[in-house]
C-alpha positions in Angstrom: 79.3 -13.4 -70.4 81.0 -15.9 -72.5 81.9 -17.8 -69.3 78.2 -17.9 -68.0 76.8 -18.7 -71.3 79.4 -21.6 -71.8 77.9 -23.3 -67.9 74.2 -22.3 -69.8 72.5 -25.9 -69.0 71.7 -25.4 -72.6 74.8 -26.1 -73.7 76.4 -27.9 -70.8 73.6 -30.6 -71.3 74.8 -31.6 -74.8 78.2 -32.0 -73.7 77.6 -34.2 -71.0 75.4 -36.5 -73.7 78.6 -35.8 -76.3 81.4 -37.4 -73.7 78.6 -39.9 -72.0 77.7 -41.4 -75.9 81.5 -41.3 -76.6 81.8 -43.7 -73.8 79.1 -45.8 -74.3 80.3 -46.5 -77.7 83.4 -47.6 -76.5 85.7 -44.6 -77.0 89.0 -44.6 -75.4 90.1 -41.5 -73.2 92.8 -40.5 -75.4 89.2 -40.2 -78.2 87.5 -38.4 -76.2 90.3 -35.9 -75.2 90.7 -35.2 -79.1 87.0 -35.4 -79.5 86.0 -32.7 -76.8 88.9 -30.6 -78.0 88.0 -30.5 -82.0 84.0 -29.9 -80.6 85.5 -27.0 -78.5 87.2 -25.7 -81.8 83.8 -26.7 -84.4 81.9 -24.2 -81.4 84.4 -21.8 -81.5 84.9 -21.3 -85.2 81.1 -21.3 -85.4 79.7 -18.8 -83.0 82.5 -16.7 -84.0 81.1 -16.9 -87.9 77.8 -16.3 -86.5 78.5 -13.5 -84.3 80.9 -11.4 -86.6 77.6 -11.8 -89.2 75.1 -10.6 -86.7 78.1 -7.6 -85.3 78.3 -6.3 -89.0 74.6 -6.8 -89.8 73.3 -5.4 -86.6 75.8 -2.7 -86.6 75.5 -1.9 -89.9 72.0 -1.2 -90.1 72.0 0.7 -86.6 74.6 3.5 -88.4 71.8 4.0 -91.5 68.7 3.9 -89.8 67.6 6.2 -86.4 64.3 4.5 -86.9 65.9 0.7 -86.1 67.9 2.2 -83.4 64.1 3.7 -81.7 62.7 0.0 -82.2 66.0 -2.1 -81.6 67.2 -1.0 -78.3 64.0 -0.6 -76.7 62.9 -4.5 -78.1 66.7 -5.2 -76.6 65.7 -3.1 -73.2 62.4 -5.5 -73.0 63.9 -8.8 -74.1 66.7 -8.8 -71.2 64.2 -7.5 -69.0 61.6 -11.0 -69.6 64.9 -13.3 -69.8 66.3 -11.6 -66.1 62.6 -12.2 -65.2 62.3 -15.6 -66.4 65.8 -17.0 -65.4 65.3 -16.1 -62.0 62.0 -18.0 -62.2 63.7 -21.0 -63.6 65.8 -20.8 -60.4 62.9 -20.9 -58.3 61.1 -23.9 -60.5 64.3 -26.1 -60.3 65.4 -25.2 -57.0 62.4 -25.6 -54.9 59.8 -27.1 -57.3 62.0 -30.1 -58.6 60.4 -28.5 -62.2 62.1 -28.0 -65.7 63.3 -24.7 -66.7 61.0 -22.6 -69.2 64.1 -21.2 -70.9 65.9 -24.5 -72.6 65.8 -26.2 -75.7 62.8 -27.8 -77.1 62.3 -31.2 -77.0 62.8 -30.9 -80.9 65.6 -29.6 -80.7 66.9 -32.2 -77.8 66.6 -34.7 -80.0 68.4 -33.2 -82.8 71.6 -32.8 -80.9 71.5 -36.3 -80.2 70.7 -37.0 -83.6 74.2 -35.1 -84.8 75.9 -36.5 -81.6 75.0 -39.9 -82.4 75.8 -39.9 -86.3 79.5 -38.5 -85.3 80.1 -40.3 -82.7 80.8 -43.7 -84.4 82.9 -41.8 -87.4 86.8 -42.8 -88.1 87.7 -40.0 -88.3 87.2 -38.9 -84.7 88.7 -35.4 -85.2 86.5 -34.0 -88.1 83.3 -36.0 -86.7 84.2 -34.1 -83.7 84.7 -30.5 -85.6 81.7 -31.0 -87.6 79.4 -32.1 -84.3 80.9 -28.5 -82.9 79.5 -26.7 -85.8 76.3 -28.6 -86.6 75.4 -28.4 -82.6 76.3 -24.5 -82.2 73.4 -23.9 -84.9 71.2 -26.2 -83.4 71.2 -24.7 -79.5 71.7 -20.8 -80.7 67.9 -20.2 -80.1 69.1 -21.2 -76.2 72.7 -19.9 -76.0 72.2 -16.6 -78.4 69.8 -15.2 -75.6 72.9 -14.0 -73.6 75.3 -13.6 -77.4 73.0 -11.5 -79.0 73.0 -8.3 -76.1 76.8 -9.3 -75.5 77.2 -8.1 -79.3 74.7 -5.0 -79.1 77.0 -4.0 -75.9 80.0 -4.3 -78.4 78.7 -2.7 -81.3 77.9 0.4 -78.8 81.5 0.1 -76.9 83.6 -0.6 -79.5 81.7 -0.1 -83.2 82.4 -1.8 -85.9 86.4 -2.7 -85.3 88.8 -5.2 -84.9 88.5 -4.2 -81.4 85.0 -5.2 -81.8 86.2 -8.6 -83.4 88.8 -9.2 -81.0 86.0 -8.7 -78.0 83.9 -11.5 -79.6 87.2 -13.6 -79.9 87.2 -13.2 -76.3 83.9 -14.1 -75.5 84.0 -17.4 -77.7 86.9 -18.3 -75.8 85.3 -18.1 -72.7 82.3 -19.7 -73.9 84.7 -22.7 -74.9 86.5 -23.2 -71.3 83.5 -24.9 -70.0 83.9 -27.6 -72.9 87.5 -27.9 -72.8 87.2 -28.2 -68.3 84.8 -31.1 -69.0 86.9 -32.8 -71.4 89.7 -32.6 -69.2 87.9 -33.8 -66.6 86.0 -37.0 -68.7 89.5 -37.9 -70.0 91.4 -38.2 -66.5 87.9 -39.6 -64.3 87.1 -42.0 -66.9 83.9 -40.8 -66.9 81.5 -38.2 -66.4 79.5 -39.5 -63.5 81.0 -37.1 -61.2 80.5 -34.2 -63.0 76.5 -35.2 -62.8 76.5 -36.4 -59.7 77.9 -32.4 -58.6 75.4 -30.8 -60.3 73.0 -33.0 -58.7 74.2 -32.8 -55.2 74.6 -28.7 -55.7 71.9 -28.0 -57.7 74.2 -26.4 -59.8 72.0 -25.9 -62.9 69.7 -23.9 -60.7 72.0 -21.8 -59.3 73.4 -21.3 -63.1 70.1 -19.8 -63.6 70.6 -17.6 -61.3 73.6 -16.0 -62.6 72.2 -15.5 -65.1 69.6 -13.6 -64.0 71.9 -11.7 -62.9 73.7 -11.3 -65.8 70.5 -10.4 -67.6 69.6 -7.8 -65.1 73.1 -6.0 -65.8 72.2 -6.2 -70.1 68.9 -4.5 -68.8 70.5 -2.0 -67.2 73.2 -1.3 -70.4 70.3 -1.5 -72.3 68.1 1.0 -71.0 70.7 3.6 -70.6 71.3 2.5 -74.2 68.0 3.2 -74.9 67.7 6.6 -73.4 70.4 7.9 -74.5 68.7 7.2 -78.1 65.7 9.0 -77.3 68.4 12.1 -75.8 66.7 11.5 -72.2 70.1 11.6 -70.5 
């Protein structure tokens, strides 16, 4: 999950922008190495803040209350449901019908990543602009990237309860939402660039067939979900 999510054209959009901006503003390839790997770090220290607050609060509240736990899963049950639904219509828009995807981030929201990106990029200190861009951004694109966090941590709370396995599940998912950053860097620093990378997801249609997986990734929360759900109500 924390693989998929971290290839989510939400987030890979903003990195591309990130590495393309540190180039335009002259940025030398050693820069950008340290740049991409202190973002990696701002977005790993901040979804992990965000997601141990939502594991205690969600699981917290799940252990007190049968009546949350009669709304919550079935809300959970319905909301992977539309985003399996929708993702695999995003496929179909931007694969056949050259169309943008209904699940991304507003233009709003667009804008202020660039905004952040922009004001960092220029900094001295390349290393804390860069950690600081991490954290700022992670809050920013949440409303995209915490469609596939948030069931991730209801599947943990109900796997693993409130533990340091728990926490050390979340660790594991933040890393793998951070390989996709650090790849890109790597790849930036030793092309020069990051016209290739675009010009593959162009020829491939690779952000399409993202969407796709996950689709497919959101039919398999559905799935958890509803047994999760049943098994609330005692129908299994």
């Amino acid at each position: 999950a924390g693989l998929i999510d971290g290839i989510n054209p939400c987030a890979f959009v903003v990195l591309i922008f990130l590495v393309s901006y540190l180039y335009y503003v002259g940025r030398g390839r050693n820069e950008i190495l340290v740049s991409g790997l202190f973002f990696a770090i701002g977005i790993f220290a901040a979804y992990l803040l965000m997601g141990t607050g939502l594991l205690g609060a969600v699981g917290y509240i799940e252990s007190i209350s049968r009546i949350f736990q009669f709304i919550f899963y079935p809300a959970m049950a319905i909301f992977t449901g539309v985003l399996a639904i929708l993702s695999i219509v995003d496929f179909y828009r931007m694969r056949y019908k050259n169309k943008k995807a209904i699940l991304e981030l507003s233009a709003g929201l667009k804008r202020k990543t660039h905004e952040i990106i922009r004001k960092n990029a220029r900094a001295k200190t390349i290393w804390i602009a860069s950690l600081v861009t991490g954290i700022l951004v992670s809050f920013v694109e949440f409303m995209c990237t915490g469609q596939v966090y948030l069931p991730t941590i209801v599947y943990i709370i109900n796997s693993a309860g409130l533990s340091g396995r728990a926490l050390g599940f979340l660790m594991i998912y933040n890393l793998g939402f951070t390989v996709p950053i650090i790849g890109i860097t790597l790849i930036a620093y030793f092309s020069s660039s990051t016209k290739r990378i675009q010009e593959f997801m162009t020829s491939t249609q690779a952000a399409a067939k993202i969407k796709l997986l996950m689709g497919a990734l959101f039919v398999v929360f559905f799935v958890i979900m509803l047994n999760i759900t049943l098994k609330t109500f005692n129908l299994i």
